[in-house]
N, C-alpha and C positions, 0 to 999 in steps of 0.2 A: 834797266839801269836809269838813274836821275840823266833829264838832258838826250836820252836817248829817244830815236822814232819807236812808237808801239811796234809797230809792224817791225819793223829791224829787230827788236827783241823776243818775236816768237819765232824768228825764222831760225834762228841760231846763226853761228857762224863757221867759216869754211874751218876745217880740222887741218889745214896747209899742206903741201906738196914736198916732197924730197928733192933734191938737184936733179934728178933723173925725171921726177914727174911722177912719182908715183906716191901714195899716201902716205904723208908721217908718219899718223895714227892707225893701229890694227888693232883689232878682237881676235885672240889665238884661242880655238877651241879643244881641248882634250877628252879624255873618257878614260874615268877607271870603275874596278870593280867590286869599290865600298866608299862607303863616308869617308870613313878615317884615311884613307888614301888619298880620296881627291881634297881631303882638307892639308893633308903633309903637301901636297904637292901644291898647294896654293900659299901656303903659309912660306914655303921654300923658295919661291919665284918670287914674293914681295918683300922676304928678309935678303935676297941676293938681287933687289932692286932691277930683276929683270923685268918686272909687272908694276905697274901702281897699285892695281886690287884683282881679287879675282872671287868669280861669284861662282858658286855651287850650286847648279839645279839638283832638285829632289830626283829621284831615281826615272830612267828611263829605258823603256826595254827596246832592243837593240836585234835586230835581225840580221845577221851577216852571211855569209861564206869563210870559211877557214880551212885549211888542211882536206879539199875537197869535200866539205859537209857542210850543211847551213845548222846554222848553231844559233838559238836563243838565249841574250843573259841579261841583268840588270845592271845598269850603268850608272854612274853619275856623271852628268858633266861640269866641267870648270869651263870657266870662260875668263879669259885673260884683257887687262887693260894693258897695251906698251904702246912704245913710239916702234916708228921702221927701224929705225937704228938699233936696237935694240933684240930686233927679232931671233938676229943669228945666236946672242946668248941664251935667251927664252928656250930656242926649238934644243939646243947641246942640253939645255938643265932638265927642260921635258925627255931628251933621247936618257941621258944619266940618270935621272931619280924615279921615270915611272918602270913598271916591272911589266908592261907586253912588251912580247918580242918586236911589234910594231904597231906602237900608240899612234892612235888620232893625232893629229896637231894639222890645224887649218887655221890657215888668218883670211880674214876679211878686212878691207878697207874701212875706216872710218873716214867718211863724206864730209859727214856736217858735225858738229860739237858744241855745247857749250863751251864759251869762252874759256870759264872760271874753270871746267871740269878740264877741258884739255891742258891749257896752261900747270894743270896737276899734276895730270900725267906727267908731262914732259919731265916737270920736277922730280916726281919721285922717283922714276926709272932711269936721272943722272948720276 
């Protein structure tokens, strides 16, 4: 940014803290078991402004345990942009719109952020 230290501009900046302490900003990860799926369900979390964006990795295969069997299948995953505040609608519209009996849904902290990028966030998931 004009006026700004080089160095202050490649480090990025803090993605801020909740009153409690814990991170505004979260990446919520899911898994389902086609495109069209994991596009409904992204398309559905950024029209009900639970997500900013949500990105679709290409298929990946998946080794689990289920119903006492290990079971192999091909996945997609989403990967969610929200604030914390936001999480508890996120995880109800992932537990309502996806069809496993029990979907993935993991958030991770976001640390550090662009400015521009997080100040996005915040906006579009109010």
């Amino acid at each position: 940014m004009p006026g700004e230290p080089a160095e202050q501009g490649r480090q990025g900046r803090t993605a801020g803290r909740t009153d409690d302490g814990a991170a505004a900003f979260l990446t919520v990860m899911t898994t389902t078991d086609s495109a069209d799926k994991a596009e409904a369900l992204a398309r559905g979390a950024v029209e009900a402004r639970v997500a900013a964006c949500a990105q679709i990795s290409a298929p990946v295969t998946s080794v689990y345990r289920w119903e006492q069997a290990i079971e192999t299948a091909q996945e997609w995953q989403v990967l969610f942009k929200t604030t914390a505040v936001r999480y508890e609608a996120l995880e109800a519209y992932l537990l309502g719109a996806h069809d496993y009996d029990t979907p993935e849904i993991i958030a991770t902290p976001v640390t550090r952020g662009g400015a521009g990028y997080i100040a996005w966030v915040a906006e579009e998931t109010s």
